[in-house]
Backbone as numpy.savetxt, mean C-alpha at the origin, in Angstrom:
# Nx Ny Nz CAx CAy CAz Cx Cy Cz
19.10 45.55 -14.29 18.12 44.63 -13.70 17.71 45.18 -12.35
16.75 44.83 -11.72 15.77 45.53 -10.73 16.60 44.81 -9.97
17.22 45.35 -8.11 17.72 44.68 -7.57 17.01 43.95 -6.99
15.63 44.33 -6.99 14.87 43.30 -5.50 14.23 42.24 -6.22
13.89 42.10 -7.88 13.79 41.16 -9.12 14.83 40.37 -8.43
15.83 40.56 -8.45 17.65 39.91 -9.20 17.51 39.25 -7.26
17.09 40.00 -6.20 17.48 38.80 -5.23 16.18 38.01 -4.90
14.99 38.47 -5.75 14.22 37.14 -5.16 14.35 35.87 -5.68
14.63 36.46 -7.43 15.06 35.43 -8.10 15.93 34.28 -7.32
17.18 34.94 -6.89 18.46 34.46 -6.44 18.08 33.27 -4.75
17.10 34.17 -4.16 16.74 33.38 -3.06 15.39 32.05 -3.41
14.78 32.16 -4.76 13.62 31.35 -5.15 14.47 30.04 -5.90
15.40 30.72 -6.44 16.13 29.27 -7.06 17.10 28.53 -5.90
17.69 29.00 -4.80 18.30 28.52 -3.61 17.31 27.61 -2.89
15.70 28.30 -2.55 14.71 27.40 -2.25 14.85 26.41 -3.10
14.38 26.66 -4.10 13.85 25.45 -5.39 15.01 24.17 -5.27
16.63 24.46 -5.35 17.37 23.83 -5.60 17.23 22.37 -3.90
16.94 24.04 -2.98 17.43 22.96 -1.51 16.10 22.04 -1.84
15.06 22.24 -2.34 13.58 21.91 -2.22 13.65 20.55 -3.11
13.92 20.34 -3.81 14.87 19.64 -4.79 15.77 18.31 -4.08
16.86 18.76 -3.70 17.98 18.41 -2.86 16.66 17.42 -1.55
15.61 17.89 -0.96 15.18 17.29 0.10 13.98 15.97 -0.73
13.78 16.47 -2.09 12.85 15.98 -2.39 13.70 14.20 -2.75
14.48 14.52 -3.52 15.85 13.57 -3.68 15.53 12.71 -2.39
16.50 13.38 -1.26 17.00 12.49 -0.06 15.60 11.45 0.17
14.54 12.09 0.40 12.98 11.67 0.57 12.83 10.36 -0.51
13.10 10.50 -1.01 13.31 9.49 -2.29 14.18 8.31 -2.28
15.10 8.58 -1.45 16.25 7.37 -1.51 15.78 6.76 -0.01
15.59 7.83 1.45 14.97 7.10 2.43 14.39 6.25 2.04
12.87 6.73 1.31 11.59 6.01 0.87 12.31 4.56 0.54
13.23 4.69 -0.59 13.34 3.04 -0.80 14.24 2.38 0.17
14.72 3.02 0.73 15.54 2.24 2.01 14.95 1.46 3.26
13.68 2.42 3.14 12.84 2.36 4.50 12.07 1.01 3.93
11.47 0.91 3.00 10.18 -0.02 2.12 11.62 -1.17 2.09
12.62 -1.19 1.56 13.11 -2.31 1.82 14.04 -3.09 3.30
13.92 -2.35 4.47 13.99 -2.38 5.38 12.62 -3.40 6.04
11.08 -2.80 5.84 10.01 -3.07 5.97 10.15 -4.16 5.57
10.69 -4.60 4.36 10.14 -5.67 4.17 10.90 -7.23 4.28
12.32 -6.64 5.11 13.07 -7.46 5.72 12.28 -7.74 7.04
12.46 -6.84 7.50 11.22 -7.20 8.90 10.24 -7.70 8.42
9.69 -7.54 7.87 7.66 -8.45 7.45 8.51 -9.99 7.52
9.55 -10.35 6.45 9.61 -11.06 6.40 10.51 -12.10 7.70
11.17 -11.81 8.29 11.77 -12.19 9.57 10.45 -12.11 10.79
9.66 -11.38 10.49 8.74 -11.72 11.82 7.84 -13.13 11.20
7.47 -13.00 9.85 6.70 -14.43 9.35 7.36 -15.70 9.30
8.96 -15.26 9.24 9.86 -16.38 8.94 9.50 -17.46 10.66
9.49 -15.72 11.86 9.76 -16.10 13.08 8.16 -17.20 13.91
7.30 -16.62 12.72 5.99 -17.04 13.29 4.99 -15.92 13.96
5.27 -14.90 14.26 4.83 -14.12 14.56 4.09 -12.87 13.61
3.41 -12.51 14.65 2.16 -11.58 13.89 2.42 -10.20 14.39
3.11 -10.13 15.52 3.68 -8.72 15.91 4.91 -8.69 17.34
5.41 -7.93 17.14 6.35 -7.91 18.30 6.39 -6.42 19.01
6.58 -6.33 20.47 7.03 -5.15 21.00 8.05 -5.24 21.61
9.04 -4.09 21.08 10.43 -3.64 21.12 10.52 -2.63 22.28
10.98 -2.58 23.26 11.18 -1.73 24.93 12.15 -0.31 24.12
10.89 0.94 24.16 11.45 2.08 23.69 11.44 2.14 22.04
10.70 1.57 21.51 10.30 1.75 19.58 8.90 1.29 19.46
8.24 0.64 20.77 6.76 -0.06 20.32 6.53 -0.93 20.15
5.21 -0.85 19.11 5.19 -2.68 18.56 4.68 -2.81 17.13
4.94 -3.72 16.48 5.43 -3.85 15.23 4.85 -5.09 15.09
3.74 -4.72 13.69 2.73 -5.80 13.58 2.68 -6.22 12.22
2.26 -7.00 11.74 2.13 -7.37 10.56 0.68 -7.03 9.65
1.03 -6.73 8.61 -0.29 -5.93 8.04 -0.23 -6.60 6.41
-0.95 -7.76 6.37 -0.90 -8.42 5.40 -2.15 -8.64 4.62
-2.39 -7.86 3.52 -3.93 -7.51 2.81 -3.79 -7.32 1.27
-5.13 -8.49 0.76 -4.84 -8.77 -0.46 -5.91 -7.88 -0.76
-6.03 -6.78 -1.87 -6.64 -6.12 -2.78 -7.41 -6.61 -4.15
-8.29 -6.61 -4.76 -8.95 -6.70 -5.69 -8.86 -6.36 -6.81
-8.35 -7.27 -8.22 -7.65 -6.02 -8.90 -8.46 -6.50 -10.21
-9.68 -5.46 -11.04 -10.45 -5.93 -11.95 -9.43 -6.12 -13.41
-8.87 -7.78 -13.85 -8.01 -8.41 -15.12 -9.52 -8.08 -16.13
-10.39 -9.01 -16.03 -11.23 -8.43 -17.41 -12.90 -8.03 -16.40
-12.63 -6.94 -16.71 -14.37 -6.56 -16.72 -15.52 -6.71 -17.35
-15.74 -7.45 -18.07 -16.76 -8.16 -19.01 -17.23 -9.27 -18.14
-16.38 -10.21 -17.59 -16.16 -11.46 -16.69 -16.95 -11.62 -15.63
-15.84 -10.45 -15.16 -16.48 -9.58 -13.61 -17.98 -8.93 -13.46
-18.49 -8.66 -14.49 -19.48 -8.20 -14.33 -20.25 -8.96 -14.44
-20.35 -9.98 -15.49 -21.16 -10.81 -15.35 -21.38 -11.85 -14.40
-20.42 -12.10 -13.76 -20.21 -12.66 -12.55 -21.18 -11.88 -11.36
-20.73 -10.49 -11.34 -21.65 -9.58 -10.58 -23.03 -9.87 -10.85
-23.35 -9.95 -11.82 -25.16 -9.99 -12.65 -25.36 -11.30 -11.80
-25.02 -12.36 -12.10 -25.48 -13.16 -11.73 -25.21 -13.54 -9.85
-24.06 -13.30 -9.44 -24.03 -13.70 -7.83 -24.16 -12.64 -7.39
-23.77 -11.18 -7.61 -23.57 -10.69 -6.40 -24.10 -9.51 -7.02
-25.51 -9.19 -7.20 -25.58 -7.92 -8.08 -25.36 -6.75 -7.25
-25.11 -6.48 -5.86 -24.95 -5.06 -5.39 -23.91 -4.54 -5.32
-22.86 -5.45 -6.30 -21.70 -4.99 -6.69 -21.09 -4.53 -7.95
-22.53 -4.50 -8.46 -22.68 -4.28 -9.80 -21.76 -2.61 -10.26
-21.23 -2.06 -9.55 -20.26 -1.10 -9.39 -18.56 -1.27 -9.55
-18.55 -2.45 -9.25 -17.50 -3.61 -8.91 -16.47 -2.99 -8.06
-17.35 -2.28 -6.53 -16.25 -1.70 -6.22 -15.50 -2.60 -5.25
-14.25 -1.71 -5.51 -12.79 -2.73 -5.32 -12.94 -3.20 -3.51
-13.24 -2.21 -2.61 -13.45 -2.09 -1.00 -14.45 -3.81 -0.74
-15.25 -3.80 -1.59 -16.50 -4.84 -1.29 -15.35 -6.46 -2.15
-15.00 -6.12 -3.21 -14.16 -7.25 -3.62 -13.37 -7.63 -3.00
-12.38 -6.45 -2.60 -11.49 -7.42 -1.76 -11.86 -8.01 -0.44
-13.03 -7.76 0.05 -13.36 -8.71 1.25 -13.81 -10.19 0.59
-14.42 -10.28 -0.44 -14.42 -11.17 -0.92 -13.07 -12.08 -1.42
-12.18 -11.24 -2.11 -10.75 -11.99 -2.30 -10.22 -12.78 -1.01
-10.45 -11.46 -0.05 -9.85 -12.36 1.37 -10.61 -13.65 1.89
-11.49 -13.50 2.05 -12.41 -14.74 2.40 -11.67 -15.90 1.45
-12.00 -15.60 0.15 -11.24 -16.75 -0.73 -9.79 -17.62 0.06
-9.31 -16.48 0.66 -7.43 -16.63 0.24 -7.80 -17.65 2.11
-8.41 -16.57 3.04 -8.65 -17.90 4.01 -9.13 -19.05 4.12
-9.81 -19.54 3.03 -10.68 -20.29 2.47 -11.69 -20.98 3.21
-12.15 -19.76 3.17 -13.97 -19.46 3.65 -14.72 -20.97 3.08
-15.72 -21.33 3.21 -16.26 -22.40 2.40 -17.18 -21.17 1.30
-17.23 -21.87 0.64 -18.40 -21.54 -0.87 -17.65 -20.13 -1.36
-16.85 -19.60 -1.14 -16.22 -18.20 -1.82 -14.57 -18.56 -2.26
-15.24 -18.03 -3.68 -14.19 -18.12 -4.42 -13.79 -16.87 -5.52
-12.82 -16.96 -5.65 -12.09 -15.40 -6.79 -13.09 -15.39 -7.47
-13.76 -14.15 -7.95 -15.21 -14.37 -8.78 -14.04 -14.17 -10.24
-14.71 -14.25 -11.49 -13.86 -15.06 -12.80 -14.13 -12.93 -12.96
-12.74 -13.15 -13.70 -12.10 -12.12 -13.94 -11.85 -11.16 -13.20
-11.47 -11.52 -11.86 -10.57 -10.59 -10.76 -9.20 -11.24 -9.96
-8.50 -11.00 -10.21 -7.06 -11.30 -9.71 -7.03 -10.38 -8.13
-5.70 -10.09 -8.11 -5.66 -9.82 -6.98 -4.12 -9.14 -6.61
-3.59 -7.92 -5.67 -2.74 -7.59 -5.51 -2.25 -7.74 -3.98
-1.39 -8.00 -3.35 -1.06 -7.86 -1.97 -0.17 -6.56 -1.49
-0.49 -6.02 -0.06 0.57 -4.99 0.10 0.63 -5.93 1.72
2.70 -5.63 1.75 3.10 -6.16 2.72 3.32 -5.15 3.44
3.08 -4.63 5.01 3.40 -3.15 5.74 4.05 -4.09 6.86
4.45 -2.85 7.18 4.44 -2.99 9.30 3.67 -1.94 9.50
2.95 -2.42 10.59 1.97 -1.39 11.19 3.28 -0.88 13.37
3.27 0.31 12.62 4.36 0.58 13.86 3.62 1.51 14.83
2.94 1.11 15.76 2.61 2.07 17.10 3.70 2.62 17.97
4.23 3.89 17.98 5.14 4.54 18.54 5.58 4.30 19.72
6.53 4.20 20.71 6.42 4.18 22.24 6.33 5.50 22.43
């Protein structure tokens, strides 16, 4: 076997493995961190608050946004045809301002018929 074959090999699978090994750890943070997040989301809403700043970590806000999520498109569209035709695209950016309006309850806006809706809970963290 070619020796300089036999050690790139040897040094490409050492990458691959550590590459591997980091991709893992990244993976278990990730869910540690998201359920961390969402102990905090929920202790700052429990607390009443919409954001807090921490002396030396920042401040830590609440980022609470409902998304647009098309259940039947037949519905939706026709819904579009008739109220809102420049959404006749049904894109999701323009719906969910509409979902939100709903959920604050805007007067006269409501979930147009066949769009549900998804929420993502964050912290929005500005660094110190």
């Amino acid at each position: 076997m070619n020796k300089k074959i036999e050690a790139l090999a040897t040094q490409y699978a050492a990458a691959k493995r550590l590459l591997e090994g980091i991709k893992e750890q990244e993976k278990e943070q990730s869910k540690a961190t998201s359920e961390i997040e969402a102990a905090l989301f929920d202790a700052l809403e429990d607390a009443g608050l919409t954001s807090v700043g921490i002396d030396g970590l920042g401040k830590f806000r609440l980022n609470d946004l409902a998304w647009a999520k098309i259940d039947d498109r037949d519905k939706a569209i026709e819904w579009a045809e008739q109220q809102r035709p420049e959404l006749l695209t049904l894109n999701h950016q323009q719906l969910s301002v509409i979902v939100r309006q709903s959920i604050k309850g805007e007067d006269g806006v409501e979930i147009p018929p066949g769009i549900t809706f998804t929420t993502s809970r964050k912290i929005g963290w500005t660094k110190a």
